[in-house]
C-alpha positions in Angstrom: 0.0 0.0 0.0 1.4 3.3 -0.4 1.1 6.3 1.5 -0.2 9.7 1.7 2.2 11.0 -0.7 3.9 14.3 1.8 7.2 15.0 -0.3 5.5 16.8 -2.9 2.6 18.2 -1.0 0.3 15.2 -0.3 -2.2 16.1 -2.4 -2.8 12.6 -4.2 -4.8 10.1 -2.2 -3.5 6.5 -2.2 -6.0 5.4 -4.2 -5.1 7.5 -7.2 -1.6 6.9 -6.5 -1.5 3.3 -6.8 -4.2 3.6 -9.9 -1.5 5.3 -11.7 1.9 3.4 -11.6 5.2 4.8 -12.5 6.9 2.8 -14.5 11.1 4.3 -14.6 13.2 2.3 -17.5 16.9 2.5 -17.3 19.8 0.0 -18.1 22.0 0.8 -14.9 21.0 -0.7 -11.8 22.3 2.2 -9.3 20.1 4.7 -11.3 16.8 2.4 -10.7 17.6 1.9 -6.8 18.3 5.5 -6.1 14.8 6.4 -8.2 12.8 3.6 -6.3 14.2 5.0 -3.1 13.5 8.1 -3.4 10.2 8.0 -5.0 8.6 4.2 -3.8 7.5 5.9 -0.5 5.6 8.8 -2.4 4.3 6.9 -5.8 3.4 3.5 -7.4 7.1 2.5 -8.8 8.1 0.1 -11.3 11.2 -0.5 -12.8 12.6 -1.7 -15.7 15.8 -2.8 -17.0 15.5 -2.4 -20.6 13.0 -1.1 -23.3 11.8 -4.6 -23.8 11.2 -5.4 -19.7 9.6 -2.0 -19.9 7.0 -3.0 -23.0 5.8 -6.1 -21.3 5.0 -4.9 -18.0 3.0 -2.4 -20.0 1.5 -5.5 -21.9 0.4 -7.0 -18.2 -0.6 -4.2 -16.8 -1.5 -0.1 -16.9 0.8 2.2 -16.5 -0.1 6.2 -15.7 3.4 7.6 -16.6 6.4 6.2 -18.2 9.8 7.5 -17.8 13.2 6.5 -19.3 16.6 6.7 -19.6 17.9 8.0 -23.5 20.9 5.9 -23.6 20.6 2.2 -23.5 21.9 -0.7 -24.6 19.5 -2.4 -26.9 16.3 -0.3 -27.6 17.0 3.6 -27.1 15.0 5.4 -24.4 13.7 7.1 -28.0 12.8 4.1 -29.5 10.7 2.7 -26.3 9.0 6.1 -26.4 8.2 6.2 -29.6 6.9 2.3 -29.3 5.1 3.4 -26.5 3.1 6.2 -28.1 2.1 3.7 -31.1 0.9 1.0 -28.8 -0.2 3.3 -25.5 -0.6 6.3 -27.0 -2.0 7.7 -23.9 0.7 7.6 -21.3 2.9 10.3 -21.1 6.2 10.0 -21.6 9.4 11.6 -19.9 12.6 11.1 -21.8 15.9 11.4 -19.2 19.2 11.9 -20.7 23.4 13.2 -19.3 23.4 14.2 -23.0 21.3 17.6 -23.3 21.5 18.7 -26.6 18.7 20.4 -28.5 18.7 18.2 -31.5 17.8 14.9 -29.0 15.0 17.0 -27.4 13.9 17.9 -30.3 13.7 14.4 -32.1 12.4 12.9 -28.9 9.3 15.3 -29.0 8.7 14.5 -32.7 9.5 10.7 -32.6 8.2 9.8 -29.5 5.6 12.2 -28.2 8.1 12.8 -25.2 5.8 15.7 -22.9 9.2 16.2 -20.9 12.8 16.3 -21.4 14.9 16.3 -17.7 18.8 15.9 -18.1 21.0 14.1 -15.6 21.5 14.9 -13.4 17.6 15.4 -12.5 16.3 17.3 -9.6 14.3 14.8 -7.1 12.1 17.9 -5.9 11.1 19.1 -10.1 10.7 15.5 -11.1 8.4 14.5 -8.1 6.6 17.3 -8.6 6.3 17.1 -12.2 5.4 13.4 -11.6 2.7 14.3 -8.9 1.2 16.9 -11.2 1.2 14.5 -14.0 -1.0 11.9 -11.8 -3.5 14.6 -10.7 -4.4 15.7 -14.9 -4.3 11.8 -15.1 -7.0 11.4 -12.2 -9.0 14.6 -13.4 -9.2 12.8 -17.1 -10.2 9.6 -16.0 -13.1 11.8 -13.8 -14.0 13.9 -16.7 -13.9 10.1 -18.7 -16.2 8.4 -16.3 -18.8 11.4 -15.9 -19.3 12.3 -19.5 -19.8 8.6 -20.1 -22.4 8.6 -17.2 -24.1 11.7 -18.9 -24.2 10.1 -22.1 -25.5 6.3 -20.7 -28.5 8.7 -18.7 -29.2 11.0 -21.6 -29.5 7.2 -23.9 -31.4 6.1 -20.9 -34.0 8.8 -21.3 -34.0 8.6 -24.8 -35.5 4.8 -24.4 -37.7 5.9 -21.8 -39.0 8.7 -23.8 -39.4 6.6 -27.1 -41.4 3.8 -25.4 -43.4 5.9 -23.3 -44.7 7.6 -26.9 -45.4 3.7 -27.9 -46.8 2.9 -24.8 -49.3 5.5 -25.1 -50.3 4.8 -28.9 -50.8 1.2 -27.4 -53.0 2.5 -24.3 -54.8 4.5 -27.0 -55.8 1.7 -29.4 -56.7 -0.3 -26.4 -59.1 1.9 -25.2 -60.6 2.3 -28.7 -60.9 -1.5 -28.5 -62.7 -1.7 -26.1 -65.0 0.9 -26.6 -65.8 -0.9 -29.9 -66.2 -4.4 -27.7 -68.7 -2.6 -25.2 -70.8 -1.1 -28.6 -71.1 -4.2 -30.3 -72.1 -6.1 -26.6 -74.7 -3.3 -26.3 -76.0 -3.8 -29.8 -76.6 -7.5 -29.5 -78.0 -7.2 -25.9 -80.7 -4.8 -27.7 -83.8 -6.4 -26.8 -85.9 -5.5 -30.3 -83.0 -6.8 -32.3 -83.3 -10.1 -34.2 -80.1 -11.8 -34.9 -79.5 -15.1 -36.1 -78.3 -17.5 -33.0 -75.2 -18.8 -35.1 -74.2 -14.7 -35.9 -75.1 -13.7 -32.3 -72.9 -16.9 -30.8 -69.8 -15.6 -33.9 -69.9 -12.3 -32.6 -70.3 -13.5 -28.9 -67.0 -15.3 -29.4 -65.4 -12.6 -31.7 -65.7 -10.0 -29.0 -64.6 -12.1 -26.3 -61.3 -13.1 -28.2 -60.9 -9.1 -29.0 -61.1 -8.8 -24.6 -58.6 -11.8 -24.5 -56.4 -9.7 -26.7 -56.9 -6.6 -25.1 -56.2 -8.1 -21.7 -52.7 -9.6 -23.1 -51.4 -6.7 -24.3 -52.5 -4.0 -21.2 -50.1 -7.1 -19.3 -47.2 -6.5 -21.8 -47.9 -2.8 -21.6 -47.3 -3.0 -18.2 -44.7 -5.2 -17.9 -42.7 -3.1 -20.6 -43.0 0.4 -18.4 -42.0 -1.1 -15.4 -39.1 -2.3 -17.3 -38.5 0.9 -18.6 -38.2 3.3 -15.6 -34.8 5.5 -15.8 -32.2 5.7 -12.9 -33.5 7.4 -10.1 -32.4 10.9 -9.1 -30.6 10.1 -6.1 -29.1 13.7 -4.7 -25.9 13.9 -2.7 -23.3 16.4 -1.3 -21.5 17.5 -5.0 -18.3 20.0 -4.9 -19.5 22.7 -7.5 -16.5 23.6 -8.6 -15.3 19.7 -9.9 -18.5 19.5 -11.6 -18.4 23.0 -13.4 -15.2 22.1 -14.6 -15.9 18.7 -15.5 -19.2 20.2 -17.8 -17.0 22.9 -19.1 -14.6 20.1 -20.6 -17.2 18.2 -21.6 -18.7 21.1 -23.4 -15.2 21.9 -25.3 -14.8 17.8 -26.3 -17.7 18.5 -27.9 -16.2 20.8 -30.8 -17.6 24.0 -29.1 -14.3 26.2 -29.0 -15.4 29.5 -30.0 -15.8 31.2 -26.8 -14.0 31.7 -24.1 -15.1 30.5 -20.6 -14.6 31.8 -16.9 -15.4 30.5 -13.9 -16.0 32.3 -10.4 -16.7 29.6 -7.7 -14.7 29.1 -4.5 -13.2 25.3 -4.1 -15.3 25.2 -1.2 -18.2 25.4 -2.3 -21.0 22.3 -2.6 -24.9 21.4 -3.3 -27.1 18.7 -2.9 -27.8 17.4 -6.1 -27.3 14.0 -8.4 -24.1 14.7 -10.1 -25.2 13.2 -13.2 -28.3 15.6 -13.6 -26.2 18.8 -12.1 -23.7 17.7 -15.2 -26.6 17.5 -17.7 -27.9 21.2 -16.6 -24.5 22.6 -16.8 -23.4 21.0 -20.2 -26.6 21.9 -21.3 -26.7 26.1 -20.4 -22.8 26.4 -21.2 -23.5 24.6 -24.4 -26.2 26.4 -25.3 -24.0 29.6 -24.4 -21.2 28.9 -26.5 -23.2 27.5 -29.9 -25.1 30.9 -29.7 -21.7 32.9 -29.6 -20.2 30.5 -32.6 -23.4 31.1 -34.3 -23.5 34.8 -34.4 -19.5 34.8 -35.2 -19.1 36.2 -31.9 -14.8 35.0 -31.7 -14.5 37.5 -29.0 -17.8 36.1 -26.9 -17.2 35.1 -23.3 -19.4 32.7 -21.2 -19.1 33.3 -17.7 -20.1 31.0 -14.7 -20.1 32.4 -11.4 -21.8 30.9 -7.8 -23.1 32.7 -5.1 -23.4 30.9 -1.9 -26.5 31.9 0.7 -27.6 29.8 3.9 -30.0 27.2 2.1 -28.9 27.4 -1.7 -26.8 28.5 -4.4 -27.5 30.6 -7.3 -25.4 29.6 -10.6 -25.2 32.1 -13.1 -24.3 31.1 -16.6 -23.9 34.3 -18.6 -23.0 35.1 -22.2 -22.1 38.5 -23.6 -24.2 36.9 -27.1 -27.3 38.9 -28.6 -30.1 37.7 -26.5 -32.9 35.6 -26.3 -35.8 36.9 -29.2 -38.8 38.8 -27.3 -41.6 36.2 -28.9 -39.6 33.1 -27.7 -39.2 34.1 -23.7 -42.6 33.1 -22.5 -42.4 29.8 -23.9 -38.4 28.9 -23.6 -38.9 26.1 -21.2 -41.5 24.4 -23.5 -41.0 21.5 -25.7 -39.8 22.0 -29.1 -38.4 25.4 -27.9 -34.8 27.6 -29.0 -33.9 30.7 -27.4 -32.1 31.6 -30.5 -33.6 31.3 -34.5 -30.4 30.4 -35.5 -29.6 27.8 -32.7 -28.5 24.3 -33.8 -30.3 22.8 -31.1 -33.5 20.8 -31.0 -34.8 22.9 -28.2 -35.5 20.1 -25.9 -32.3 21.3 -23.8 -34.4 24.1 -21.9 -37.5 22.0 -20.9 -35.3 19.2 -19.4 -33.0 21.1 -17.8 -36.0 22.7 -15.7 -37.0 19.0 -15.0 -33.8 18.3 -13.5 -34.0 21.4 -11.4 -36.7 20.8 -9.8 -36.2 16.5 -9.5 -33.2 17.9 -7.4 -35.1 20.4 -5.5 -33.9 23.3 -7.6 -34.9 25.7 -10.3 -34.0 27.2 -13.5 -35.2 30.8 -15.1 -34.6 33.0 -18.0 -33.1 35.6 -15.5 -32.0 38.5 -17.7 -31.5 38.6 -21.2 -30.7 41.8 -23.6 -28.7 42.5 -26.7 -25.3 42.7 -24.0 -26.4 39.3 -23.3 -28.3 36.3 -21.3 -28.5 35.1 -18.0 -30.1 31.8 -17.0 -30.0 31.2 -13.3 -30.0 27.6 -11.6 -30.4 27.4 -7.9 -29.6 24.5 -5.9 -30.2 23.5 -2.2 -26.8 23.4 -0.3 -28.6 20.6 1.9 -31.3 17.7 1.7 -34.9 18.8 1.6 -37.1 16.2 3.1 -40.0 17.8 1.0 -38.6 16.7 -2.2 
């Protein structure tokens, strides 16, 4: 198990540390002991003896940061990097070398996607801190990984839900036409003046009970389908705010939305009671909505601003852009179906009306708070703790 790591600030909790092994490759055995001493008590270290060792750990196992020594006997610290960056592409890569010339740094950054060059001899306090620092964008990515893929799973999840409860209802519909049509023809042949044949009167008898039969079968399937339909449940919890904007703001900008430029004004400190997943889909949703308004209108100079305001029971989010507005005819109905804030908006327009839903599933709310040719406001408050009410 290892440690809080303390050297370099102890910011790293164990978990992440041993999620993200350092793997140090070098051909001399002195330079792997003095690494492994000074670093096994603060991170996850492997070691390797050559470029080949170094490639099938790698094979058995993940590796969060890879660093080697340039001269070697066998494969080159170079060519293991360069290996590395075809076959793990997503580890970086630190190339050491006692030969610092430019013409080496340069070829390692083109050849093998080296993100740092250290020369010998290195600095135990700049490489442990570059190696910590290295970890914690490692941890943040595999975060901002894990929640956009928990967004995207919910937002397929509702897309099901949504799709069969539209069948669902065409289904309930025709049934209830059914057997509307089953109750006229009963009341037909129970018509007292009404002479019917006894073979017709027994066929229709028997038609009508087969059409109940039918009707009966498929108001079980109906239900059995909805029941196996229901989304995940909302399920609020103490969120930092800040993790989350900044998760949804990297979300927002792996979507291909570059044009503007974002800020955010929220203390670390600073938390809500909400289900992350839903607090994600609100904020990818209002700083996506931003940003494609500002790229629509050419606005290259447009800035989307998010900034929190903490009071005793809740917070207020602001998401803000500096674009031209929300169109006079469309603020009444913005949280409607079907609905854009913008006639030139790419969206569908269902963003709005589910973001409210979400609000106020996680005991919030969302308005149109200000909007003008200087710009729009929408403004999301959130419970800092559990209401019992909701």
């Amino acid at each position: 198990m290892v440690t809080m790591n303390k050297r370099f600030g102890g910011t790293l909790s164990p978990s992440v540390v041993e999620a993200n092994p350092v793997l140090f490759v070098d051909d001399e055995l002195g330079n792997r002991v003095v690494f492994s001493q000074a670093f096994r008590g603060c991170f996850a270290v492997l070691c390797a003896g050559s470029g080949e060792e170094a490639l099938q750990i790698m094979a058995r196992q993940r590796i969060g940061v890879l660093i080697t020594d340039h001269r070697m006997e066998g494969m080159s610290g170079l060519d293991l990097c360069e290996e590395v960056r075809d076959r793990f592409p997503t580890v970086p890569r630190f190339l050491v070398t006692g030969f610092s010339d430019r013409d080496t740094a340069i070829e390692a950054i083109n050849r093998g996607g080296v993100s740092r060059y250290f020369a010998k001899p290195w600095n135990l306090t700049e490489l442990g801190a570059v190696i910590e620092s290295t970890i914690r964008q490692l941890d943040l990515r595999s975060q901002l990984g894990a929640l956009e893929q928990a967004v995207l799973d919910r937002e397929r999840e509702l897309s099901r839900a949504a799709i069969h409860t539209e069948v669902l209802h065409d289904v309930a519909s025709i049934n209830t036409a059914v057997i509307g049509c089953c109750s006229g023809l009963e009341s037909i042949l129970g018509h007292s003046g009404l002479s019917i044949p006894p073979e017709i009167r027994h066929g229709l008898q028997t038609e009508i009970a087969e059409l109940r039969t039918a009707v009966d079968i498929i108001a079980a399937l109906h239900a059995r389908t909805r029941s196996q339909t229901q989304v995940a449940e909302c399920m609020p919890d103490r969120v930092n705010l800040l993790g989350v904007i900044t998760a949804a703001v990297g979300m927002v900008r792996a979507r291909g939305l570059h044009g503007a430029r974002v800020k955010i004004d929220c203390s670390e400190e600073v938390s809500v009671f909400a289900d992350r997943i839903d607090l994600s889909r609100i904020l990818v949703n209002l700083l996506s909505n931003a940003v494609e308004v500002l790229d629509t209108v050419d606005r290259e100079d447009g800035h989307v601003r998010v900034c929190v305001n903490v009071y005793v029971n809740s917070v207020i989010i602001d998401v803000s852009d500096d674009g031209p507005g929300v169109e006079p005819s469309l603020r009444e109905i913005l949280f409607e179906r079907l609905q854009t804030g913008h006639a030139a908006a790419r969206g569908r327009g269902l963003g709005l009306y589910v973001c409210r839903q979400l609000a106020e599933a996680n005991g919030g709310s969302i308005e149109l708070n200000t909007t003008s040719a200087e710009g729009t406001t929408f403004r999301l408050t959130l419970p800092t703790t559990h209401r019992t009410d909701h």
